[in-house]
C-alpha positions in Angstrom: -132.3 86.6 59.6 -133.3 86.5 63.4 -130.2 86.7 66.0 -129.7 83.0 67.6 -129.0 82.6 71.5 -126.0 80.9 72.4 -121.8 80.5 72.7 -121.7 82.8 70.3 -123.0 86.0 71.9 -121.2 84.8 75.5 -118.9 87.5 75.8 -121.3 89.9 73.8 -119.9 93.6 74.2 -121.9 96.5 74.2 -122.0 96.5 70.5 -123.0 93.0 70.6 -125.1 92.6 73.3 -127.3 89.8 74.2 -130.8 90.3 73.1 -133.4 90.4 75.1 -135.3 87.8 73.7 -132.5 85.6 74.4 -132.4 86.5 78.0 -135.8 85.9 78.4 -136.0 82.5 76.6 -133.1 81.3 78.7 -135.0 82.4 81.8 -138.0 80.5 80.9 -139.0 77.0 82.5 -138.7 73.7 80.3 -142.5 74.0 79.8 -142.5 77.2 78.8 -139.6 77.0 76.3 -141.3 74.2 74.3 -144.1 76.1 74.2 -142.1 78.7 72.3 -140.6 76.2 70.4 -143.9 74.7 69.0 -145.2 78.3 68.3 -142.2 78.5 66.2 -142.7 75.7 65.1 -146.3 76.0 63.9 -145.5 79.5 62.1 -143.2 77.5 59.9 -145.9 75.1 59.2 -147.9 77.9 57.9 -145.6 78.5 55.4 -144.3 75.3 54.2 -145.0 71.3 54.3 -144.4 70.0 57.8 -141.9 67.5 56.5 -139.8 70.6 54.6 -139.5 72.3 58.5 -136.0 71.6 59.7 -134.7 71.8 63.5 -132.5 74.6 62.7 -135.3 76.5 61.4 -137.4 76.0 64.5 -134.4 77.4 66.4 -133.8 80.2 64.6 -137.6 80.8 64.6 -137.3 81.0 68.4 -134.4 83.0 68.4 -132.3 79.9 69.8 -129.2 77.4 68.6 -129.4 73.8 68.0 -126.9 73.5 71.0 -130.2 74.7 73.3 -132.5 72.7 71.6 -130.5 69.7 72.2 -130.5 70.6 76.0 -134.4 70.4 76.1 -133.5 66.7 74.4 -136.7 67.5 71.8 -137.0 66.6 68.2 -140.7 67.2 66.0 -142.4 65.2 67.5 -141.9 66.3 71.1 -143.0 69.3 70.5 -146.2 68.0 68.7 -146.6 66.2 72.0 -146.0 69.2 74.3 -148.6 71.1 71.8 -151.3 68.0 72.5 -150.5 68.0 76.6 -150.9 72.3 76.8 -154.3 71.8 75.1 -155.4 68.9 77.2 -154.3 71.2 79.9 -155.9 73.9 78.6 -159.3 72.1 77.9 -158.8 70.6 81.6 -158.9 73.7 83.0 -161.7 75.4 80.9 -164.4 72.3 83.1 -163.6 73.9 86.4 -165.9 76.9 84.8 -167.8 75.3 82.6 -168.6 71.8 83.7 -170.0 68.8 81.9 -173.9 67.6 81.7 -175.7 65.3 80.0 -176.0 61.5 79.1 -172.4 60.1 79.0 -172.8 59.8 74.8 -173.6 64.0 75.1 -170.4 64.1 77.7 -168.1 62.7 75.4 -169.6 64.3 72.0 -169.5 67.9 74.4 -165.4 67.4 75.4 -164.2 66.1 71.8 -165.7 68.8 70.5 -164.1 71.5 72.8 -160.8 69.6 72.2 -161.1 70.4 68.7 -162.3 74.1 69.2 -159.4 74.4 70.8 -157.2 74.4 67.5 -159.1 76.7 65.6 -156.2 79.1 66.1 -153.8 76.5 64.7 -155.1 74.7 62.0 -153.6 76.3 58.7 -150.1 74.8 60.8 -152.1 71.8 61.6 -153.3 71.4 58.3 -149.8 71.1 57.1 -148.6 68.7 60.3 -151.5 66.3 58.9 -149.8 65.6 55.5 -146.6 63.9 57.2 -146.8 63.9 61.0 -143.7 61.8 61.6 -141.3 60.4 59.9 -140.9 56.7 60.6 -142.5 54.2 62.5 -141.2 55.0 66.1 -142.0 58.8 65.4 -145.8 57.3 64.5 -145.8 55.4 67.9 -144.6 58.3 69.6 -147.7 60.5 68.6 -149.9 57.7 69.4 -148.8 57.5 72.8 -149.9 61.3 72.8 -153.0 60.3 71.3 -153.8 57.9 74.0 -152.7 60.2 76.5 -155.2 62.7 75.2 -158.2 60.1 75.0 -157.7 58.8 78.6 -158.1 62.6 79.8 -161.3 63.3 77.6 -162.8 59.9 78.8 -161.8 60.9 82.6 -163.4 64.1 82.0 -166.9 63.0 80.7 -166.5 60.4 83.8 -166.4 57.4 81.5 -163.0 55.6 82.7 -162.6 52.2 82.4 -159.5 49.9 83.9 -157.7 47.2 82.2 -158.1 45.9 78.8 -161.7 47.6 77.9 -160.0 50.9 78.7 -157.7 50.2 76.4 -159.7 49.2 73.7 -161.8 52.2 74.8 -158.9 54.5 74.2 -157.7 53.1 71.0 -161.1 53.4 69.5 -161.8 56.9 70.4 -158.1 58.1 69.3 -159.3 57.2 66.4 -162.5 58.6 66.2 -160.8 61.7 67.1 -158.5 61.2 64.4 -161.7 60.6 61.9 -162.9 63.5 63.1 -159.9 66.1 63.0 -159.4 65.1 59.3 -162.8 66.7 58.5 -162.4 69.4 60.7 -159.1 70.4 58.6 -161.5 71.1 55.7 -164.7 71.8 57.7 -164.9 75.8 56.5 -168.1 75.8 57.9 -168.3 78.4 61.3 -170.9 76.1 63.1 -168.7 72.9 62.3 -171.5 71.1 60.6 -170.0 68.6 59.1 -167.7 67.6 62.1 -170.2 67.5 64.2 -172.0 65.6 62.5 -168.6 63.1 61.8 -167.6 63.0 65.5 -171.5 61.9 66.7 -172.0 59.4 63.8 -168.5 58.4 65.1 -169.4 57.8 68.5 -172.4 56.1 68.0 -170.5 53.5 65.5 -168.3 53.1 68.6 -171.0 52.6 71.0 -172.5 49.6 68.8 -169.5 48.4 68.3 -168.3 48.2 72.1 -171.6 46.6 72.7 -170.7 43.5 70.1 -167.5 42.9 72.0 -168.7 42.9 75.6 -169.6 39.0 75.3 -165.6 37.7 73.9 -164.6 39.9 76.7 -166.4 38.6 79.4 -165.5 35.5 77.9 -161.5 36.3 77.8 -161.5 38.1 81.3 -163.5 34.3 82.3 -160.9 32.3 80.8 -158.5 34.8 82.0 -158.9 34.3 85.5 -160.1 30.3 84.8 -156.3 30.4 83.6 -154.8 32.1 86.3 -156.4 29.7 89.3 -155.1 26.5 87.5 -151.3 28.0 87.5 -151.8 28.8 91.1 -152.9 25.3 91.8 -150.3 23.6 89.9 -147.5 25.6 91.5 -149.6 24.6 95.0 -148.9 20.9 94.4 -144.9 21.5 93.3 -144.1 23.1 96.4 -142.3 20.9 98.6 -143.3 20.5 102.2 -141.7 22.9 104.7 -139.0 20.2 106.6 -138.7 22.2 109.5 -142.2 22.4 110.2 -143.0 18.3 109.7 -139.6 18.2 111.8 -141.5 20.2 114.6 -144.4 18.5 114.6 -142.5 14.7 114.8 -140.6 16.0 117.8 -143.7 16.8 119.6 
């Protein structure tokens, strides 16, 4: 049974004395402690369902108490989404070296992909994460608020941003072409990835056409959109009164 940080070892004598994996955990940064905690997490995963890990086993994973891991205010799920935000990091920071090229479908096939290569070292945990990822409906939301999150940086990175509603549909259609994608990846054994490769650009393509169907009802939305918006500022024209003091002004001259 691993020794647990906390009230406990306070007053630790000599006999007792604080480990130093505690010391050094407590020293650590936010950041850096939920990366320990999702490491722990993640070894858990590898050795039973995702939904069967508990938050007290997480902690005493890490060599922490629940008291600790209330402090960092992080449940399952946050530390799913501080896993997603080190790899987008990660991934980020792997373009200064090894930039992008290519035709903006070849950009975007070329980053996915590198996302997902990315995980390789964390897929028998990620494997078990897929079978029950949350628990609940708010827990869901929460990890596809992540999901976004990560789609947005992808799309920035292969220079393909889009503002307003288009970049949200944009967004929302490539989480889950990501998603489509990471499902076969999970039982893709193959080293070259043949079959999701072949998922995530039959993916993107399907996205492409589809993106190209809805670019007249959006033109036509943004159109009435805007038709809408000049008519409300026209009506509220006409209901505002008069300023009195300057018809007063201009009586007295």
């Amino acid at each position: 049974m691993r020794k647990q940080c906390g009230p406990a070892n306070l007053f630790a004598t000599e006999r007792y004395h604080l480990p130093a994996r505690c010391a050094k955990l407590g020293a650590m940064t936010h950041e850096t402690r939920i990366k320990a905690l999702y490491e722990a997490a993640f070894r858990l995963a590898e050795r039973q369902p995702w939904r069967e890990v508990t938050l007290s086993a997480i902690a005493a994973e890490a060599g922490l108490n629940l008291a600790q891991l209330a402090s960092d205010g992080v449940g399952k799920v946050d530390l799913l989404r501080g896993f997603s935000r080190d790899m987008d990091h990660r991934l980020l920071q792997s373009l200064e070296s090894d930039p992008l090229d290519g035709e903006p479908h070849d950009r975007l096939f070329d980053v996915m992909l590198r996302r997902i290569e990315l995980l390789t070292p964390h897929k028998a945990a990620l494997k078990s994460i897929a079978a029950a990822p949350a628990d609940g409906p708010s827990e869901f939301l929460s990890l596809l608020a992540s999901a976004m999150d990560t789609q947005a940086w992808l799309l920035a990175a292969a220079g393909l941003e889009t503002p307003g509603a288009r970049g949200e549909l944009h967004r929302l259609g490539l989480a889950k072409i990501y998603a489509d994608t990471l499902r076969v990846w999970l039982d893709d054994d193959d080293p070259g990835m043949a079959r999701t490769m072949a998922t995530l650009d039959r993916g993107l393509r399907d996205g492409e056409a589809w993106l190209k169907r809805l670019e007249i009802p959006l033109a036509m939305c943004k159109g009435f959109a805007g038709a809408l918006r000049a008519y409300r500022a026209e009506r509220n024209a006409r209901r505002t009164p008069p300023d009195t003091n300057q018809t007063t002004d201009a009586t007295a001259d």
